[in-house]
N, C-alpha and C positions, 0 to 999 in steps of 0.2 A: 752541354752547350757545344755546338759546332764551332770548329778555328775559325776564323777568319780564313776566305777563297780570295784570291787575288790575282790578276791575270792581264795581262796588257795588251791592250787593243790597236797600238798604232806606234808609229813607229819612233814615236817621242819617249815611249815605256811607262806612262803615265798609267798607274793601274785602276782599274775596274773592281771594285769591293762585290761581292755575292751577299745581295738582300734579299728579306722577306717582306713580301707584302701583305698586309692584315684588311685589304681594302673588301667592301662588301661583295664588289666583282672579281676579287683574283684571293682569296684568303690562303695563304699559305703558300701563294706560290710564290717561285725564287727567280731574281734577275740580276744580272749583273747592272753596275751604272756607276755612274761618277755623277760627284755634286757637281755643281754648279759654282764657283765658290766667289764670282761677282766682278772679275774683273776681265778685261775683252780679250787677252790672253788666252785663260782659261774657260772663257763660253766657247774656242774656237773648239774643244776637247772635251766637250760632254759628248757623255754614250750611254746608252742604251738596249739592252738585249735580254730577252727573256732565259732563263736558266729551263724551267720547269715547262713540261707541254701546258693547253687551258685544261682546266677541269669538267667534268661533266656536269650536268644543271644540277644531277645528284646528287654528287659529291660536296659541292658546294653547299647546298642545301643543309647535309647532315653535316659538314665541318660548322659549320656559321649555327647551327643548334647546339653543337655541342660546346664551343666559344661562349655562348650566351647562358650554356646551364653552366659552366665554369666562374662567369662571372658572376652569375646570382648565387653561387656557394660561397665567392669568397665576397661578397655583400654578406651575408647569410654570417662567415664568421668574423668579420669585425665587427657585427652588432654585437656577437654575442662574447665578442674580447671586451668590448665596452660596457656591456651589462657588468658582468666578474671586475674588472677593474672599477665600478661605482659600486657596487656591491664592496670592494675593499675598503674602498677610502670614506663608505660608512661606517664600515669597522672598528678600522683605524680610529675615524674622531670620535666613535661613539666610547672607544676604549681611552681616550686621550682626555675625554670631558667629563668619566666615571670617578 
């Protein structure tokens, strides 16, 4: 896992977190930002800036396929955690009621 990037944007020194984006139009790419965190102070101090160049229609394409075959594997094994785990605690009670 990556540190935590931090870096300040003004002259308050209020820092800038480096995130990623998982959105259907930017998957993976990285930006700096600050929350919003709700009060008029702090809305004068949001920021915004991209880290990562855009990606090509390509790239996107095959990152957001391979995301999607990622998440149908691990769909894929917590069925089959829960199969094995019903399969136990038949076991179990069929061994507990013999």
């Amino acid at each position: 896992m990556e540190e935590p990037v931090e870096f300040s944007v003004c002259g308050y020194e209020i820092p800038a977190q480096l995130k990623t984006l998982w959105s259907i139009d930017n998957p993976g790419r990285r930006f700096f930002g600050r929350k919003n965190h709700g009060s008029l102070l702090h809305r004068a101090f949001r920021f915004f800036s991209w880290s990562d160049p855009p990606m090509t229609p390509r790239a996107r394409v095959v990152l957001l396929g391979l995301l999607k075959r990622i998440r149908e594997n691990e769909v894929q094994r917590r069925k089959e955690r829960l199969c094995w785990f019903i399969i136990l605690v038949v076991c179990v009670v069929m061994i507990w009621f013999v």
